[in-house]
N, C-alpha and C positions, 0 to 999 in steps of 0.2 A: 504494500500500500504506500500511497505517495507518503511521501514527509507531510504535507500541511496538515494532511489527517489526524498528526500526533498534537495539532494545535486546541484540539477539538475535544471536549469531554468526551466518555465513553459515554454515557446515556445520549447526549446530542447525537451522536453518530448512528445509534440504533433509532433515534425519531427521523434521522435520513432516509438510511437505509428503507426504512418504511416509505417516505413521502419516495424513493425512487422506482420501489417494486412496484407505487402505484399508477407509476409513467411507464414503466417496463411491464405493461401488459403480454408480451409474448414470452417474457420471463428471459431472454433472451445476454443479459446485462448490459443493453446497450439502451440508448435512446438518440432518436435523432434531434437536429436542433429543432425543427420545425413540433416535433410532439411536444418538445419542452414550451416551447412557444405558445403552443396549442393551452400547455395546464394552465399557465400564468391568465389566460384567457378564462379558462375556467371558475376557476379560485375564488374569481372577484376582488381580487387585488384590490383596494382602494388608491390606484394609481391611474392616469389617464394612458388613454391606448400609446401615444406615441412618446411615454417614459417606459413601458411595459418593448416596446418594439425595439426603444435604445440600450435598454438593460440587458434584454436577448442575443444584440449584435455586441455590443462591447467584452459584455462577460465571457459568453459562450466564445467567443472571436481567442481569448486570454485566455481559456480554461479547457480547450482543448489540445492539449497537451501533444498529442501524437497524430494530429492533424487528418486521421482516419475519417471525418464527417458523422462520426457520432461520438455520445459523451458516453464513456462506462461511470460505473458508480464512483473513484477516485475524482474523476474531473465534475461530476455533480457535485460531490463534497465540497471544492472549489468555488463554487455556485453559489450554492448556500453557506458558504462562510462569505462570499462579496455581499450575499445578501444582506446576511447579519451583521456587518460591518455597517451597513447600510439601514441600519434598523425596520428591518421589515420582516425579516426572521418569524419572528411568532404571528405577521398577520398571515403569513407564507402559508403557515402551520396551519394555523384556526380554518382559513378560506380550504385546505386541502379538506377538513374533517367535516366542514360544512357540505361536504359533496352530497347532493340527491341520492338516497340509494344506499348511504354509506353509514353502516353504525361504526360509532367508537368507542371502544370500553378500554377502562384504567388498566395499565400494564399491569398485571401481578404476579412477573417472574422474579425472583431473587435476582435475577441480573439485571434488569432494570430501573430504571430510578422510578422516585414517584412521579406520575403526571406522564407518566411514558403511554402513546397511545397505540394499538393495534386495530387496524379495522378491516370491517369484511361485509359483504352486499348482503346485503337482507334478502335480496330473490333469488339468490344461489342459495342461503339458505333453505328457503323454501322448495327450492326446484329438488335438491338434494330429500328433503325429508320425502316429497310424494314420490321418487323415484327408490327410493331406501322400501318406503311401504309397500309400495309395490310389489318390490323384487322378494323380499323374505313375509310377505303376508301369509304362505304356507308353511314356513320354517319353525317346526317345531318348538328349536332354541330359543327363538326369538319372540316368544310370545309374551315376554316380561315387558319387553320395547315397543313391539309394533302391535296397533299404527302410532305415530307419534303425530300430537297437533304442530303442523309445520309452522305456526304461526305463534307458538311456543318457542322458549329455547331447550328443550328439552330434547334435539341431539348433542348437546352439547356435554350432557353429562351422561345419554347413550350410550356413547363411545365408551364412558368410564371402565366397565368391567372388561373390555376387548373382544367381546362375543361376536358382537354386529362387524365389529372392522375384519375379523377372521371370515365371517361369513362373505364380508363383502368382496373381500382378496380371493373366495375360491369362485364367487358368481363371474368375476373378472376374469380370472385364469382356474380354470376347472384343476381338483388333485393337489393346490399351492401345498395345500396346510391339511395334513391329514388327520379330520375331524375327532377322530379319539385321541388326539391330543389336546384339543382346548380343552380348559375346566369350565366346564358347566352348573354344576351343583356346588351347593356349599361356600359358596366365592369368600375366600378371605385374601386380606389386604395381596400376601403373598401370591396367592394361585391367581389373583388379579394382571400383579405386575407380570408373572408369567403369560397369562393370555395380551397381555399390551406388548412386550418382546417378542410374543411371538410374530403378532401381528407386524410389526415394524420392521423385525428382520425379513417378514417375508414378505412385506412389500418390497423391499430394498432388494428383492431376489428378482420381483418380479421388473426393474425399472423404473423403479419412485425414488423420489428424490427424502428421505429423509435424513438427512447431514444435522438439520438441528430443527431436531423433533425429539424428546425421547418422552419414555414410558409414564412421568409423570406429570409431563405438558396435557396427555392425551386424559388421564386422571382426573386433573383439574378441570380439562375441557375448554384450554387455549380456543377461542372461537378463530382466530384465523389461521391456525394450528391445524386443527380438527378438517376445515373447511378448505386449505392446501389437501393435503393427504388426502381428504375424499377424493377432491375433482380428480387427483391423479390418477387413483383406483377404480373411480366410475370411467372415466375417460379411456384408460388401456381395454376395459373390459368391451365401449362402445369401438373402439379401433379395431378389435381383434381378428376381424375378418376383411378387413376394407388395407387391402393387401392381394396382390395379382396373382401370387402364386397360392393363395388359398381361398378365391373366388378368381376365378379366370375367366368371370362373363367381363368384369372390367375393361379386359383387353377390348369392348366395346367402345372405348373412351378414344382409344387411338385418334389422333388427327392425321387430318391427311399429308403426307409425308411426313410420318412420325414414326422414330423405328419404339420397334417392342421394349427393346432395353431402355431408351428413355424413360414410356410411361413408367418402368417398374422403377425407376430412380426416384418417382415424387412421392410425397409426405401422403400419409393417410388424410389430413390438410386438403391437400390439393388435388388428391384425387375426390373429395368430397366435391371440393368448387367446380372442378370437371365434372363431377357428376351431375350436379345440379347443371349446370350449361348444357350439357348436353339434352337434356329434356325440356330447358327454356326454348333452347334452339330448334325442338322438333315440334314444341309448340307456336312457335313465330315470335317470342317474344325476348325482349334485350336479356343479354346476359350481364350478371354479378361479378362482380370483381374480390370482394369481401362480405363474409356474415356478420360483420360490424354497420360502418355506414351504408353500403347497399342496402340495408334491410331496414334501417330506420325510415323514418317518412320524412325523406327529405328530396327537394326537385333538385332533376338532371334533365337538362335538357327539354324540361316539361313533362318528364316522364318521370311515373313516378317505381321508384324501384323497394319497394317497401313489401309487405304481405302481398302485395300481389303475384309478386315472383311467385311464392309459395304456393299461391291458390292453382298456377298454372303445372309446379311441379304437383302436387297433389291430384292434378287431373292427368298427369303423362303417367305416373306411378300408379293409381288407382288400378284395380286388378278390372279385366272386362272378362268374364267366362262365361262359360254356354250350361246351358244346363245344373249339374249339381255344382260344377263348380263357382268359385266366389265374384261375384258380381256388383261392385261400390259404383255409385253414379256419385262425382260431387258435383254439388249446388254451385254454382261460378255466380250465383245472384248479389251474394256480396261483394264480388270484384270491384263494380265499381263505386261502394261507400265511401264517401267523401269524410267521414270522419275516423282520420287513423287508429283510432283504438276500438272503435266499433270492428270495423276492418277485417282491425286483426282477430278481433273474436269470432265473428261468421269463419275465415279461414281455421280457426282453431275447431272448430265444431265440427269443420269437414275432416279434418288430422285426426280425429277422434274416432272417427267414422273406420281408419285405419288402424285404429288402438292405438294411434300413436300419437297422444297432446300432449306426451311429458316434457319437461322442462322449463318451457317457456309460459309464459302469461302476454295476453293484450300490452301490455307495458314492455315487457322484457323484449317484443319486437319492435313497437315505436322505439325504444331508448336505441335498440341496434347492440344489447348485450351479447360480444363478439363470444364468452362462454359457452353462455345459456343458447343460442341461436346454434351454435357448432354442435352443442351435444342434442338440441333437438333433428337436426339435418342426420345425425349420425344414428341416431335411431330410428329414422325415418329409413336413409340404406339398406338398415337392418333387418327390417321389417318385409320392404316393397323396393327393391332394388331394380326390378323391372330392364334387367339387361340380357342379354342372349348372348352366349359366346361365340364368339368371331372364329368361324371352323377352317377361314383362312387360313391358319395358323395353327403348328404343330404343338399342341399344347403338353405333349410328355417332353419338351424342351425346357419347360418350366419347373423349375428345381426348387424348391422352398428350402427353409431358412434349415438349417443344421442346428441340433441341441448346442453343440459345442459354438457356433457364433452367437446362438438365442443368448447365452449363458456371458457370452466377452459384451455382448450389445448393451443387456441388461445389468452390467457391471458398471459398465460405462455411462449410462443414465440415471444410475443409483448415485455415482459422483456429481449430479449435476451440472454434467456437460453441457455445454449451447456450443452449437444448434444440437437440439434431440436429436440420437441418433435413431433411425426409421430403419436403417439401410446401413449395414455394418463396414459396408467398402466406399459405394458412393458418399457416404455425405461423410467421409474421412478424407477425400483429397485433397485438400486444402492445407492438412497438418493440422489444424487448428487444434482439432479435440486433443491429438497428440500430446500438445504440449500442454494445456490443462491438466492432462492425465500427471505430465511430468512435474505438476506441482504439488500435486495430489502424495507424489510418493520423493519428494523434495530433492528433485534435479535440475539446481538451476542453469538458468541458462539466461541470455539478456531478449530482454523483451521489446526491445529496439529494433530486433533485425527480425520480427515476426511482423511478415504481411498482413493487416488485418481487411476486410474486406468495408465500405464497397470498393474493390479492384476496379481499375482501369478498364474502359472497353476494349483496348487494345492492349495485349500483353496483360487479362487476367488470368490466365493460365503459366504463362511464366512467375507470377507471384505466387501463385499455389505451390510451383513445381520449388520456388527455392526454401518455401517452408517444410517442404517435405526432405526437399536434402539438408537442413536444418537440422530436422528434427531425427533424421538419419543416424547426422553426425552426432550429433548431443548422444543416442541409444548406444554408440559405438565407443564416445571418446570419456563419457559423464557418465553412462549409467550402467557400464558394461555388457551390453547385452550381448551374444550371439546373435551377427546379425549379417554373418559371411553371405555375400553372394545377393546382399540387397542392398537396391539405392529408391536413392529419394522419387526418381522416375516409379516405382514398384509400385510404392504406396497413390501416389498420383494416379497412376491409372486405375486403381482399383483391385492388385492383383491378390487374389484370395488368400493363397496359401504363403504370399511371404506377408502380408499386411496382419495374418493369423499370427502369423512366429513373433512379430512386434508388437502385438494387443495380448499374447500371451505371455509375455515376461512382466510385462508391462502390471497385469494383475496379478502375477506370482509378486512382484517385487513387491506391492502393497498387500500383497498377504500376509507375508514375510516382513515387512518394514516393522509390525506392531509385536515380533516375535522378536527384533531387533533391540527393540527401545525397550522392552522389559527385561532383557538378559542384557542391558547397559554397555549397548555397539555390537556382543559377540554377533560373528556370521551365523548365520542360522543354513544350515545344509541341511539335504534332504535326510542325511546320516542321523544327523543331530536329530532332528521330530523321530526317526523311526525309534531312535535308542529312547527318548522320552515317552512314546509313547508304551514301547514295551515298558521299562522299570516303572510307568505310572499302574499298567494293567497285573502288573507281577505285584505291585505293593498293596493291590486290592484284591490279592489271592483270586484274578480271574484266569480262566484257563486261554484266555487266546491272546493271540499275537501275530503280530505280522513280521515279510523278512524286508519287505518291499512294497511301493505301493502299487504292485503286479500280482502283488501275493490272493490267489484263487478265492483265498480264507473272505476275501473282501468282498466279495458278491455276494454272500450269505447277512453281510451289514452287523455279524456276532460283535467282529473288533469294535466297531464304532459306538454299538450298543453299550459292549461292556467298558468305554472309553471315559461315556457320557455318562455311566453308574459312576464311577471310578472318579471322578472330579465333582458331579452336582449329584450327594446320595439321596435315593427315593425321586430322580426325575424319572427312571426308566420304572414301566410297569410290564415286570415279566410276561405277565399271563397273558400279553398282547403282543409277544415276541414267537415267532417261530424257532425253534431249535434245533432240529432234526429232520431229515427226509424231507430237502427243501425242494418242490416244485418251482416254475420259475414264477410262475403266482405268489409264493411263500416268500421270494427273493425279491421284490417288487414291495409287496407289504412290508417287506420289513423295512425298506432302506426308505419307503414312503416315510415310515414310523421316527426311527433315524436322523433324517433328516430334518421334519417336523419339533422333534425332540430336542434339535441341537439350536436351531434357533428361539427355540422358547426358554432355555436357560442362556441364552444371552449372546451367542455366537452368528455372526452375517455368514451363513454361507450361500455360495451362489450356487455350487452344483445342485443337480438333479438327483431324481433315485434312481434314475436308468446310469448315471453314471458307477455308482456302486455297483449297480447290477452287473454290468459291463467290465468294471474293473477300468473303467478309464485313468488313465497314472497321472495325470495332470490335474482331474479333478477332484481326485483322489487325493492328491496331497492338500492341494486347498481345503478338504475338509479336517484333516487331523492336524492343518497347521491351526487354523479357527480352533480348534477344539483345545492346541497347545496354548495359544494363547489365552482363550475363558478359564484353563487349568491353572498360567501361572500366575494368573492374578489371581485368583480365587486365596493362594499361597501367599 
């Protein structure tokens, strides 16, 4: 972080940091000038427009440091200390909490100061509880919780026990968290924080960002705490499918002169806004550019691009069948109401029609809520996708994602990389995430000679390509990786198997780094965990052991089981362990069990249980090095 930073109190800096997540809507750590421009507009600044237009050119002009055309959060810091210098600071503040939409409640984290504000939209709230009801209104578990009045705050203390958030992480990714692990009955303070650990580490498996979340944020029921970590858990679950190689009618999307391998490079994002286009387009009507302003009521051109889009997808999407099959007519009577929140409710009435009104409200479309609009479109996909696969095209050509990338992608997003990575090769050309990665596991390197984007029209590909031999160089000369027989060109183009070999040290090394700092610098070798894990399992008079992390013994998941007795006693519950005569059903449950097990007493692992099963060696050691590390601190 810059130097001025250190000028700053620590509470000032966390009431930033807030005022900047609130401009950095895409979460991205960037903001451009013109958004910053945008907020001060908002605000209501008690300044006149053209001190608001001079403050924006002089400051920002001075405070962007590395002259890339956007501010990251140091150069914001910068901002808001000229502001405050400037005493307007705290109107800064007040006008940001006075936003429409926006509740703010008193900090009450011990790292906070008093007066520290966090805030979070009331309609996300709400969109989240009717979608919550929803989903688990059959769930057994969950009939302490659901339904919950949305209009209450009561997910907020929901969350508390971690039942709901377990449930929610397996409706997102089916098998995450294998359900005879959460505690259920009986909840004390304990079996509590273990279902919140669980839940956290196994979001953190699945690609959520929890770096600073933990187990008794979720407790208290941090309202923008709680309301982060959902969207990102509802959101992965709405993504899941909206992906080429695991709906292949998409390749529908294609434009003309558009090869196959581009579309698969775009974000689930923007295969959405292509989706939608494409239906506006076969409807006759303008196409969207963004589910923010686009969809507000606001004039282009005379046209108005608000709920009506919708009304027109909802009529291209609408299923037309013959006979028994499903047959929705919608009403386009509402189309043209002149008054935008009426509008938008006849169109919501017809979305309903398709079971699909979640999310969003009359409001939450006039405002143009770019959340709450993306995850109703995304449900909408999911629902009534309404595409037919292009037989054009050799569709056993399309290869989906490998556990073993699923598992480095997911690793990668859990550090809270930008840009999310979608795409484990493509959206790494650039270097960028690389070197994120390399701060993460503290190899530094100068941040001067990192190209940051937006690149040049001409020759943005030669700045990607010198970040990559960069970043090359640093794995070679800084971090020692093995990395014979690859250059910066490699990664640049996307090539699988050496971009794999450099995303795999890469999370070995930060596996390893926290086995580092506890054993106070020693190297930690593969040698090293094997010998610790055996005398851990010897001095709890277990019978197994491993020689290697190849060793056969590990597909039966006994070592790991008896690993996990052997450091947290009474987490493991025999009589839900297989022993003997293991089928590969038996080998499966167990390492399900296993693995579920190791993050609920406190360990991030990222493997799979097909890994155990398999005996994969790589993910293999990631899990007993986790397991070495929740051992020596436990000591």
């Amino acid at each position: 972080m810059a130097n001025f930073t250190t000028q700053i109190p620590r509470e000032e800096l966390e009431e930033m940091r807030e005022a900047f997540n609130k401009i950095d809507i895409k979460h991205c750590g960037y903001v451009s000038h013109y958004e910053l421009q945008d907020l001060f507009k908002e605000t209501n600044l008690r300044l006149p427009g053209y001190r608001v237009r001079d403050i924006v050119e002089q400051i920002i002009t001075a405070a962007d440091h590395n002259q890339d055309g956007k501010i990251d959060f140091d150069e914001f810091v910068s901002v808001c200390q000229e502001l405050k210098d400037k005493d307007i600071s705290k109107t800064f503040r007040k006008a940001i909490n006075r936003k429409e939409g926006i509740c703010a409640i008193g900090g009450t984290s011990d790292r906070s100061s008093e007066g520290t504000q966090h805030s979070y939209h009331e309609e996300e709230k709400v969109a989240f509880v009717n979608w919550i009801n929803k989903a688990l209104e059959n769930d057994p578990d969950s009939k302490h919780l659901i339904p919950m009045d949305p209009s209450s705050d009561r997910l907020f203390s929901a969350v508390g026990d971690g039942i709901l958030l377990c449930k929610m992480i397996n409706l997102s990714q089916p098998d995450t968290i294998d359900e005879r692990v959460i505690n259920k009955r009986k909840l004390t303070p304990f079996t509590i924080s273990e279902n919140l650990n669980l839940a956290l580490n196994s979001a953190s498996a699945i690609g959520c960002t929890v770096v600073n979340i933990g187990a008794q944020d979720l407790k208290e029921g941090r309202h923008h705490l709680v309301l982060g970590l959902l969207w990102q858990i509802i959101k992965i679950g709405l993504f899941a499918d909206i992906e080429i190689t695991r709906n292949e009618a998409l390749i529908a999307l294609l434009m003309e002169g558009e090869e196959l391998e581009e579309l698969m490079k775009l974000s689930p994002e923007d295969l959405l806004l292509r989706w939608v286009n494409y239906h506006l387009s076969n409807a006759g009507y303008q196409n969207i550019t963004n589910f923010s302003q686009d969809i507000k009521a606001i004039a282009v051109s005379n046209l108005r691009t608000d709920s009506r889009a919708y009304f027109h997808l909802l009529d291209q999407i609408a299923p037309r069948g013959d006979g028994d099959q499903m047959n929705i007519q919608i009403n386009m009577s509402g189309f043209n109401e002149k008054d935008d929140l009426k509008r938008a409710e006849y169109m919501l009435r017809e979305a309903d029609k398709l079971g699909s009104r979640q999310f969003v409200t009359p409001a939450d479309i006039v405002s143009g809520n770019p959340k709450l609009n993306l995850a109703f479109v995304a449900n909408l996909f999911n629902t009534f996708p309404a595409l037919k696969p292009n037989l054009d095209y050799d569709l056993t050509l399309l290869e989906g994602e490998s556990r073993e990338e699923r598992t480095f992608r997911n690793w990668m997003n859990s550090q809270g990389v930008c840009p999310f990575v979608n795409h484990l090769y493509s959206d790494m050309t650039d270097g960028l995430v690389i070197f994120q990665l390399y701060e993460r596991v503290s190899v530094q390197f100068d941040k001067s000679r990192v190209n940051k984007p937006p690149y040049p029209a001409l020759g943005a590909n030669m700045k990607k390509l010198e970040n990559c031999n960069y970043a090359l160089h640093l794995g070679k000369t800084k971090a020692n990786f093995s990395l014979v027989g690859i250059g910066g060109q490699d990664l640049n183009e996307g090539k699988p198997t050496l971009t794999l070999a450099l995303v795999w040290q890469l999370m070995r090394r930060y596996t390893l780094k926290v086995l580092s700092d506890l054993g106070e610098g020693e190297k930690v070798t593969d040698d090293f965990i094997i010998k610790w894990v055996n005398e851990t399992l010897a001095n709890a008079k277990k019978s197994s052991s491993i020689t290697s992390f190849k060793d056969k013994s590990i597909s039966t998941s006994l070592p790991v089981i008896d690993l996990i007795d052997a450091i947290a006693r009474n987490a493991i519950r025999y009589e839900l362990v297989k022993h003997t005569d293991f089928s590969d059903a038996d080998k499966l449950n167990n390492a399900k069990y296993a693995i579920s097990v190791a993050r609920k007493i406190g360990t991030r692992v990222y493997a799979l249980p097909e890994d155990l099963v398999e005996v994969k060696p790589k993910m293999v050691m990631t899990v007993f090095a986790c397991l070495m590390g929740k051992g020596l601190k436990r000591v």
